[in-house]
C-alpha positions in Angstrom: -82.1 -41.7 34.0 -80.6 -43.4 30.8 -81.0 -41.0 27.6 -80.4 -42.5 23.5 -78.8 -40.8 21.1 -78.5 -40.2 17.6 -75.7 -38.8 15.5 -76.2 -37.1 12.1 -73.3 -35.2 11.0 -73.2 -33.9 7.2 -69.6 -32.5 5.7 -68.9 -32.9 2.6 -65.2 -33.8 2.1 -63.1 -36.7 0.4 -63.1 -40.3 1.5 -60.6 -40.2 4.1 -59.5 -42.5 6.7 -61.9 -42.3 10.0 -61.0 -41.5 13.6 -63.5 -44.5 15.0 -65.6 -43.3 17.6 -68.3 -45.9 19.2 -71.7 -45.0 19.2 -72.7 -47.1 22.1 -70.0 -45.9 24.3 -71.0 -42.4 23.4 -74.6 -43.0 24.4 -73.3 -44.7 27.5 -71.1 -42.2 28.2 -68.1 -44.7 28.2 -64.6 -43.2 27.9 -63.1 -44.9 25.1 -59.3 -44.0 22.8 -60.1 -42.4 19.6 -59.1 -45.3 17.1 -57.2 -44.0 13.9 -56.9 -46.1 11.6 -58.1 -47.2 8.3 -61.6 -47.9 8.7 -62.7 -51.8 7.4 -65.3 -51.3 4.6 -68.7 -52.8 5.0 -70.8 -54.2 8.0 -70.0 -54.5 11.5 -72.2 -55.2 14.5 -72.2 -55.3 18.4 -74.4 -56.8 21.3 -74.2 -55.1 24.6 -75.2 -55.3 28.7 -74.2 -53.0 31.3 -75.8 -53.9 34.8 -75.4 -50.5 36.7 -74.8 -50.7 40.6 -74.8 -54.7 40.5 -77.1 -54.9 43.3 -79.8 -53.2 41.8 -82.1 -54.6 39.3 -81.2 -51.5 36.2 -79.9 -53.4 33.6 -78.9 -51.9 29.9 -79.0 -53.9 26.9 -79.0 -53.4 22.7 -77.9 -54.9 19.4 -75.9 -52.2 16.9 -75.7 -52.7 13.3 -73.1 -50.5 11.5 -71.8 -49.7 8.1 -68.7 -48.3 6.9 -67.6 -46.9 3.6 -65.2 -44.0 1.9 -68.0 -41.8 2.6 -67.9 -42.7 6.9 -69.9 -45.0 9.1 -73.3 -45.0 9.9 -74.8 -47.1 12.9 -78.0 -48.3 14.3 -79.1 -49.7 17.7 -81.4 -50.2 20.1 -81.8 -50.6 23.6 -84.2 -51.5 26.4 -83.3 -50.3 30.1 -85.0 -49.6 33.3 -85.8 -52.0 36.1 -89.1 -54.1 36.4 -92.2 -51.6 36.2 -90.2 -48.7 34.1 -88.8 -49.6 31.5 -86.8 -47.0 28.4 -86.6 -48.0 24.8 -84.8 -46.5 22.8 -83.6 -46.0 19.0 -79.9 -44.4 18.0 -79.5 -43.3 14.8 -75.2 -42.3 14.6 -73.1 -40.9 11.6 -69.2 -40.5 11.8 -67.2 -38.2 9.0 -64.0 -37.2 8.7 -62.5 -34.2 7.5 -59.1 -33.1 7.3 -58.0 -33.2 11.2 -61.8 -33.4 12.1 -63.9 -36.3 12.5 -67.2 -36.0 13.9 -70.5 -38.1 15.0 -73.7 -36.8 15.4 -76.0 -39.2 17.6 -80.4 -39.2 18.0 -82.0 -40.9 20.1 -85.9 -41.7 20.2 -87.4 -42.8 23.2 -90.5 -44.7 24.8 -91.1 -44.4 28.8 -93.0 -47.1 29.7 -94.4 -47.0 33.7 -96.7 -49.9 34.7 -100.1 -48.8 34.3 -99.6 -45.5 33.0 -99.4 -44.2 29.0 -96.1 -44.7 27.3 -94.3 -40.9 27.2 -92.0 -40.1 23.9 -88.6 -38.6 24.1 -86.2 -36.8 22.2 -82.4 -36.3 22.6 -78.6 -36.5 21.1 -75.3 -36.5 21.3 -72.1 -34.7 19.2 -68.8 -35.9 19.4 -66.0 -34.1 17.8 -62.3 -35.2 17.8 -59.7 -32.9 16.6 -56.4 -34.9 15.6 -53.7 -31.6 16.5 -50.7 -33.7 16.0 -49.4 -36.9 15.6 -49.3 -37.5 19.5 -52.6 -35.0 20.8 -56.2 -36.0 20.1 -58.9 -33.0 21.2 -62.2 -34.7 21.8 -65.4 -32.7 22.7 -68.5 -34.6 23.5 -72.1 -32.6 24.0 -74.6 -34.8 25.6 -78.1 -34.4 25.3 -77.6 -31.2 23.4 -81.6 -30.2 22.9 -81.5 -29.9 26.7 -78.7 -27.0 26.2 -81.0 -25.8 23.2 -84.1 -25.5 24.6 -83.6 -26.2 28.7 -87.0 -26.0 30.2 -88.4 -28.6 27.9 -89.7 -31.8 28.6 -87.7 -33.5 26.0 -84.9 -32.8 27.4 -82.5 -35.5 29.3 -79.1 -34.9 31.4 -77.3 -32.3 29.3 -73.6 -32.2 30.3 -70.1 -31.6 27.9 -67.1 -33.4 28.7 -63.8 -32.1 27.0 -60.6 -34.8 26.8 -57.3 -34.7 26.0 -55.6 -37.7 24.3 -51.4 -38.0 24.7 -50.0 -40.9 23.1 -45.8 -40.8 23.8 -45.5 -44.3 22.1 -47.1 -47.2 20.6 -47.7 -49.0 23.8 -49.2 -46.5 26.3 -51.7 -43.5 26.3 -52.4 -40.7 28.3 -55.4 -38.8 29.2 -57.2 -35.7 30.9 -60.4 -34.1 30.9 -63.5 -32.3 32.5 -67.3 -32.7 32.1 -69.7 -29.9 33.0 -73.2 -29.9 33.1 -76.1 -27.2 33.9 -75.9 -28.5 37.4 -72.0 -29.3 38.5 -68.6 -29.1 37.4 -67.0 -32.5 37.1 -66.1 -34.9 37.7 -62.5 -34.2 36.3 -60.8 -37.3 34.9 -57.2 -38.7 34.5 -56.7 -41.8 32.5 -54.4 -44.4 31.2 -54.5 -47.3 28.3 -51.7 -50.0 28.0 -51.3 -51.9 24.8 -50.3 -55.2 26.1 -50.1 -56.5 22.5 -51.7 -56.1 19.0 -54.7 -58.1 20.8 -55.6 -57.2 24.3 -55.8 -53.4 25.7 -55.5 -51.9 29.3 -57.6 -49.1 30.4 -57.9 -47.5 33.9 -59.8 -43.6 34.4 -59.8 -41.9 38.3 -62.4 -39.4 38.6 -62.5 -36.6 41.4 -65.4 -34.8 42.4 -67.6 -37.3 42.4 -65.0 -40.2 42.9 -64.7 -42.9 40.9 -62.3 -45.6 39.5 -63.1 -47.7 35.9 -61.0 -50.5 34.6 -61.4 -52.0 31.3 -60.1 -54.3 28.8 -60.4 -54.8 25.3 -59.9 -57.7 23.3 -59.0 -58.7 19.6 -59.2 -62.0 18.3 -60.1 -63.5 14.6 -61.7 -60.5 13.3 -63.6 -60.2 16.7 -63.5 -58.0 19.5 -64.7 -58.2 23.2 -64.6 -54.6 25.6 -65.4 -55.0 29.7 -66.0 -52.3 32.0 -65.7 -52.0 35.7 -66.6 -49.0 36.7 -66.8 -47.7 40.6 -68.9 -44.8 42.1 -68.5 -43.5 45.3 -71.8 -44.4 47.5 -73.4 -46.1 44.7 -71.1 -49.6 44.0 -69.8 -51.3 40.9 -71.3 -51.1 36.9 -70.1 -53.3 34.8 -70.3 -53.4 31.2 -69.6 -55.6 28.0 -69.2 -55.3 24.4 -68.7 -57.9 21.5 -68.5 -57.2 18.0 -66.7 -57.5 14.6 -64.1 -55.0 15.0 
């Protein structure tokens, strides 16, 4: 089941510089680096696919439109996906702030379930992602999905609540490290372990292992003349190979 989310997060604070975090990874549940930096001022945008399982016929796709200032960065996408007969639409509506050592992005989603031959069905859900910068070297991230499902858990709005908690280590300009958990109401895991290369000021290495369930994702990420492309590979055990792909302004 695919969920949309929107982010709205309101602190009041100074024009800072933002810890980037990508609203259609988050609604994807992508593992991405948190990307500090100086944020670019003005619009950005993104068009994105992600075929799950290959062989299957569930495909995920959406346009973002985004827009950055001293203030942070609000996005908005949508999305169709489902296979033939039962399809999801969806609307995100994201915000990103910054404070001090804090940036956060609070994520709504609006949804329309569409069967063949039955009444479309509305649905409501979100997501919060909160990075914590503790040092120069250690990122904190904390991601809630689906967080009216840990509100209010028998209702129908609900989607897949789960929260995943990461750990960011960068020794050096070139390599990162991470580790993490996610937990939902059902399971604990899977536990994660991951790696990112910087081959260059251009191109990016990614790989993630996951343990109970197992899985392996490799990814790339791309720079070039004020664009940027992002590919996923991402393998689950018993279920086969999702990939996914990103371009946008960067």
């Amino acid at each position: 089941m695919r969920q949309i989310y929107f982010y709205t997060l309101i602190l009041l604070a100074a024009p800072a510089w933002l810890t980037a975090q990508d609203p259609v990874a988050a609604a994807m549940r992508n593992t991405v680096w948190p990307d500090a930096g100086a944020a670019g001022q003005g619009f950005g945008w993104s068009i994105f696919s992600r075929q799950y399982y290959s062989i299957s016929n569930w495909n995920a796709t959406g346009i973002s439109a985004s827009y950055t200032s001293g203030s942070g960065q609000s996005d908005i996408f949508i999305c169709r996906d489902g296979i033939p007969g039962y399809s999801w639409y969806h609307l995100y509506l994201s915000h990103n702030r910054h404070f001090k050592k804090i940036s956060g992005m609070l994520q709504l989603r609006f949804s329309m379930i569409r069967l063949k031959e039955q009444p479309p069905v509305l649905r409501l859900g979100g997501n919060i992602n909160i990075c914590w910068t503790m040092s120069q070297m250690l990122n904190l991230q904390v991601s809630i999905y689906d967080f009216p499902g840990w509100l209010l858990p028998s209702n129908a709005t609900r989607g897949d609540p789960a929260m995943e908690f990461l750990l960011f280590h960068e020794p050096g300009r070139l390599i990162g490290l991470m580790a993490g958990f996610q937990i939902s109401q059902l399971q604990f895991g899977p536990v994660t372990s991951g790696i990112r290369v910087n081959l260059n000021d251009k191109i990016d290495l990614l790989g993630l292992l996951n343990v109970l369930p197992f899985g392996v994702t490799l990814g790339m990420s791309w720079k070039l003349n004020g664009y940027r492309a992002k590919i996923w590979l991402e393998q689950r055990n018993g279920l086969g190979v999702t990939p996914t792909m990103q371009v946008g302004s960067k």
